[in-house]
Biotite code that builds the C-alpha atoms (Angstrom):
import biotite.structure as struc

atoms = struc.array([
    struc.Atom([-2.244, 10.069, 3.399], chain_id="A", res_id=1, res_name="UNK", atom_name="CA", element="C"),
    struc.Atom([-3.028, 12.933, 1.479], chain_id="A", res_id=2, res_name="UNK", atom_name="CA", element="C"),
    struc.Atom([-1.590, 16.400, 1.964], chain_id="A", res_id=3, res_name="UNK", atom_name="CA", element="C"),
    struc.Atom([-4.103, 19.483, 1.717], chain_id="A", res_id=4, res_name="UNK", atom_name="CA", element="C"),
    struc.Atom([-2.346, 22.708, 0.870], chain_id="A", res_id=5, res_name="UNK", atom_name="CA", element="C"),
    struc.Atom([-2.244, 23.925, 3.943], chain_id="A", res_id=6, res_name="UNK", atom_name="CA", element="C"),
    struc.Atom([-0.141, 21.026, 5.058], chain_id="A", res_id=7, res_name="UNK", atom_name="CA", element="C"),
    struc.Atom([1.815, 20.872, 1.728], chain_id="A", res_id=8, res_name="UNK", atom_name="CA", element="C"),
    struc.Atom([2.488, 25.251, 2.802], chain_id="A", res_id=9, res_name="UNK", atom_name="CA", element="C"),
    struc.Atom([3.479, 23.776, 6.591], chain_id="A", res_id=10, res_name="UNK", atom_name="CA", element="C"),
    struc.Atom([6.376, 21.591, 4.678], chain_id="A", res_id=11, res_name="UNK", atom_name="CA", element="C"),
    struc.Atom([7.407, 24.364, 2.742], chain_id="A", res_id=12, res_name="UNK", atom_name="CA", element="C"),
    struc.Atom([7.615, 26.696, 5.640], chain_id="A", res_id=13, res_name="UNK", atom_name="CA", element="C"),
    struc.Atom([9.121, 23.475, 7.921], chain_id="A", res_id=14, res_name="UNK", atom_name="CA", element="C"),
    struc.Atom([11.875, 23.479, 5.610], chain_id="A", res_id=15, res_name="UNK", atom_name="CA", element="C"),
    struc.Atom([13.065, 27.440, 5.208], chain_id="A", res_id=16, res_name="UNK", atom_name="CA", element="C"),
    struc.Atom([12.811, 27.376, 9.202], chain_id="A", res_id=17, res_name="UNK", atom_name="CA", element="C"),
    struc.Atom([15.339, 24.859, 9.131], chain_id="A", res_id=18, res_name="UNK", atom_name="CA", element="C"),
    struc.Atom([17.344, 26.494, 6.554], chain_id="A", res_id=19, res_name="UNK", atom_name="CA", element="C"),
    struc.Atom([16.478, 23.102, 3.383], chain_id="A", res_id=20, res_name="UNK", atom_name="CA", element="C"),
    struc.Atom([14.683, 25.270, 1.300], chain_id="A", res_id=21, res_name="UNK", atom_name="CA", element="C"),
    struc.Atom([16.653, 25.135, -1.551], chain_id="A", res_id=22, res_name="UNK", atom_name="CA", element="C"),
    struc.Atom([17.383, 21.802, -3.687], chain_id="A", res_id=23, res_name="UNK", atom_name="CA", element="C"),
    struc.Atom([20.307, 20.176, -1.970], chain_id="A", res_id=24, res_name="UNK", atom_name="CA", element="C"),
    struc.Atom([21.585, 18.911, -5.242], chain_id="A", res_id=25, res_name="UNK", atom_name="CA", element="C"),
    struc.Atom([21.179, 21.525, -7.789], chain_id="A", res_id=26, res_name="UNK", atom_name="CA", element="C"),
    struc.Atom([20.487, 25.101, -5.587], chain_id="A", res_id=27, res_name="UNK", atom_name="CA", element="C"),
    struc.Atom([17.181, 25.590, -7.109], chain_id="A", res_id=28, res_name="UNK", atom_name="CA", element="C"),
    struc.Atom([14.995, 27.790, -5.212], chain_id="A", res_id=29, res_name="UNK", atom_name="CA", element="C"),
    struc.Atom([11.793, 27.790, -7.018], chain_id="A", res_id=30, res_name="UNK", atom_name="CA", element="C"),
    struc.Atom([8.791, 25.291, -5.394], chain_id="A", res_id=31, res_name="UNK", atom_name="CA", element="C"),
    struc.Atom([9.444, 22.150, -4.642], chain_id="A", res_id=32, res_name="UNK", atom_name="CA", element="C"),
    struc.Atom([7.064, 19.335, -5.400], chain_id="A", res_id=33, res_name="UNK", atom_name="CA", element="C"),
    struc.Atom([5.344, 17.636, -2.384], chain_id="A", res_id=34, res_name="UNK", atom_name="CA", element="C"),
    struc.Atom([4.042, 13.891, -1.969], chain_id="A", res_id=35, res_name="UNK", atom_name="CA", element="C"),
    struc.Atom([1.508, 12.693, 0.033], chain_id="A", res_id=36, res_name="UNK", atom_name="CA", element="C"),
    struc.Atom([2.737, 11.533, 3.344], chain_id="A", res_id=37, res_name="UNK", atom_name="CA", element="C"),
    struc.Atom([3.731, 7.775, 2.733], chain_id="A", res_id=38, res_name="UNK", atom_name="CA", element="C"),
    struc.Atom([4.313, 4.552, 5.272], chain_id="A", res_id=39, res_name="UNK", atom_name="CA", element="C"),
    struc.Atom([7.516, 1.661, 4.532], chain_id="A", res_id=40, res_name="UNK", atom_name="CA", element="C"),
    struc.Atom([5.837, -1.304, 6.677], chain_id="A", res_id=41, res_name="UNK", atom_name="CA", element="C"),
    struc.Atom([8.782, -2.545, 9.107], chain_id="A", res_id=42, res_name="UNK", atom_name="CA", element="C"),
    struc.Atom([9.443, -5.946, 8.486], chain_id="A", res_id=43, res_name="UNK", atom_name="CA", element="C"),
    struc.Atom([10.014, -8.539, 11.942], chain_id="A", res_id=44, res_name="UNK", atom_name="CA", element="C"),
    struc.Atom([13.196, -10.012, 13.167], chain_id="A", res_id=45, res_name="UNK", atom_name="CA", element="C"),
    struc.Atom([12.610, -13.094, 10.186], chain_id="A", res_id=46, res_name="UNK", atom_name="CA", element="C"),
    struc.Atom([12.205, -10.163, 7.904], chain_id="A", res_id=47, res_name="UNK", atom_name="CA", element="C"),
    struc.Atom([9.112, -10.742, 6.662], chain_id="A", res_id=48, res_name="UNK", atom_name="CA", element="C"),
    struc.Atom([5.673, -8.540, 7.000], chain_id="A", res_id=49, res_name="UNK", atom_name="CA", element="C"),
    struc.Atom([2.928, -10.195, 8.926], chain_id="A", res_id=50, res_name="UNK", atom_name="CA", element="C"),
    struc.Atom([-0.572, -9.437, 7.314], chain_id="A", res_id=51, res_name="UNK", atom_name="CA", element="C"),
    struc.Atom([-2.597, -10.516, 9.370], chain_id="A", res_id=52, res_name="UNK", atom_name="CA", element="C"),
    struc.Atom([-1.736, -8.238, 12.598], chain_id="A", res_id=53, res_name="UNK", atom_name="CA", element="C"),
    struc.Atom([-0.939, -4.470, 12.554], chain_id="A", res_id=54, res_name="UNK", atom_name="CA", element="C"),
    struc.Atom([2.612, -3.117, 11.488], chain_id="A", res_id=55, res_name="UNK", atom_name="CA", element="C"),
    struc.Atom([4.739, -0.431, 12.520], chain_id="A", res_id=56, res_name="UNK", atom_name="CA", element="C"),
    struc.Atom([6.271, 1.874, 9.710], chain_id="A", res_id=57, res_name="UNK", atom_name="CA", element="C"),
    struc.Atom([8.399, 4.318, 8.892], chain_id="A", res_id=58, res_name="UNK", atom_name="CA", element="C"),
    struc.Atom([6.795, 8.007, 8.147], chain_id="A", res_id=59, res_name="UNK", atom_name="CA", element="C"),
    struc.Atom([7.935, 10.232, 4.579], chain_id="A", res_id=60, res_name="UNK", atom_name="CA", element="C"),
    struc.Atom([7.007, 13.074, 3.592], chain_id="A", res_id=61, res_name="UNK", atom_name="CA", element="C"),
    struc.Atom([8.801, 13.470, -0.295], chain_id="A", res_id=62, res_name="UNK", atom_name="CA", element="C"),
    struc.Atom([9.939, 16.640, -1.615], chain_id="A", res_id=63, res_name="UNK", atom_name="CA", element="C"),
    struc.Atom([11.334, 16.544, -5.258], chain_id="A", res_id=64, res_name="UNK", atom_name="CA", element="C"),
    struc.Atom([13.189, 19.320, -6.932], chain_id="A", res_id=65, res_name="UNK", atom_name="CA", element="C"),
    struc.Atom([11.491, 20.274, -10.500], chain_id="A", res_id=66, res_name="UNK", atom_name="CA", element="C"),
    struc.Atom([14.261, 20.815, -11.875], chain_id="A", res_id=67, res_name="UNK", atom_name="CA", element="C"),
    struc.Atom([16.902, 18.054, -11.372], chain_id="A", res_id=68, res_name="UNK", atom_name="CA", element="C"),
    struc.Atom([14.729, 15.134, -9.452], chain_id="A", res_id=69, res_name="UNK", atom_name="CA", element="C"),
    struc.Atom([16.451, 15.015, -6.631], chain_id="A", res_id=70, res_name="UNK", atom_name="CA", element="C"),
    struc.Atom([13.896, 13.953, -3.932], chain_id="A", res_id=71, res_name="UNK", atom_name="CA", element="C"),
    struc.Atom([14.462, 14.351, -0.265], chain_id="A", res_id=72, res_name="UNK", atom_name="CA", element="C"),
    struc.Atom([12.472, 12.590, 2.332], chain_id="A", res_id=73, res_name="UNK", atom_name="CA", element="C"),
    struc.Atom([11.121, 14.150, 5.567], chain_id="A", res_id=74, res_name="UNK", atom_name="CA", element="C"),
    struc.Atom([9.301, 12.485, 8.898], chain_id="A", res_id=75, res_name="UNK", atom_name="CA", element="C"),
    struc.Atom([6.236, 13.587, 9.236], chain_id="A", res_id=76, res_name="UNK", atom_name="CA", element="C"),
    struc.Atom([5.879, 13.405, 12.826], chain_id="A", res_id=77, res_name="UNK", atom_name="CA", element="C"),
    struc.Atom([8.869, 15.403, 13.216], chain_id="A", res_id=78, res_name="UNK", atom_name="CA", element="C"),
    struc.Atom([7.149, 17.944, 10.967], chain_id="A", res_id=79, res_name="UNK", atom_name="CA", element="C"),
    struc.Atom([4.278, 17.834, 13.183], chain_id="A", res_id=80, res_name="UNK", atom_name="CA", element="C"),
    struc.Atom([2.339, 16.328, 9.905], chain_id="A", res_id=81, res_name="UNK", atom_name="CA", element="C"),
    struc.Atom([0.985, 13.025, 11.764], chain_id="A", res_id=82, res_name="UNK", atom_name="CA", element="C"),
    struc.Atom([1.093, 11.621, 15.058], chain_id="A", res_id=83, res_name="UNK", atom_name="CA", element="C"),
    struc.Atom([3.113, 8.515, 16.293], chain_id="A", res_id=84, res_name="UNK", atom_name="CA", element="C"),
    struc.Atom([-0.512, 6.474, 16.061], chain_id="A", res_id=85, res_name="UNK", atom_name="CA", element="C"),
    struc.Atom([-0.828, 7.506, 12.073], chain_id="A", res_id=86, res_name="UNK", atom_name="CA", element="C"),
    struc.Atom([2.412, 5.985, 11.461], chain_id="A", res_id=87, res_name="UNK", atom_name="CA", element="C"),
    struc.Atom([1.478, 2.590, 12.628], chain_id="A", res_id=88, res_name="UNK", atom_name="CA", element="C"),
    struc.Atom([2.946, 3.116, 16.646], chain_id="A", res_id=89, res_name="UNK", atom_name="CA", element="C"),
    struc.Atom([6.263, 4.514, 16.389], chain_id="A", res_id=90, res_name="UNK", atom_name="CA", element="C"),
    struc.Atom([7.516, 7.465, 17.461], chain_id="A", res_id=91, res_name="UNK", atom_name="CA", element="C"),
    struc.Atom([10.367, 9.765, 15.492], chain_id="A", res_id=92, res_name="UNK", atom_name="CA", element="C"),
])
């Protein structure tokens, strides 16, 4: 799922509101680089990923530093990015 810019700006101002608005690894401050808003498929209790009916997943929202490539991963639907039903079902 694509970001616009006013979502990518909501993820940047997400994270200085809860004080992660600097690189965790190397302190830089500068922007950070944001993904689109991606989906890991949960696999079933055989561990395998049925294709034929709907699956659940796992929200992310990457941010990666420019400057060392550190990437962090956010939920989206924490972020208020997505709701539960974009993310396959599942609640944060």
């Amino acid at each position: 799922m694509p970001l616009t810019q006013e979502q990518k700006d909501h993820v940047t101002a997400w994270r200085r509101e809860k004080g992660i608005d600097r690189c965790l690894a190397c302190g830089y401050d500068g922007e950070m680089q944001c993904g689109e808003i991606v989906v890991v498929p949960i696999p079933d209790a055989t561990g395998s990923i049925p294709v034929d009916e709907a699956v659940g997943g796992i929200g992310m929202v990457p941010v990666a530093c420019p400057n060392c490539a550190h990437m962090m991963l956010h939920e989206p639907i924490t972020m208020g990015l997505a709701s539960a039903g974009q993310m396959g079902g599942l609640s944060s």
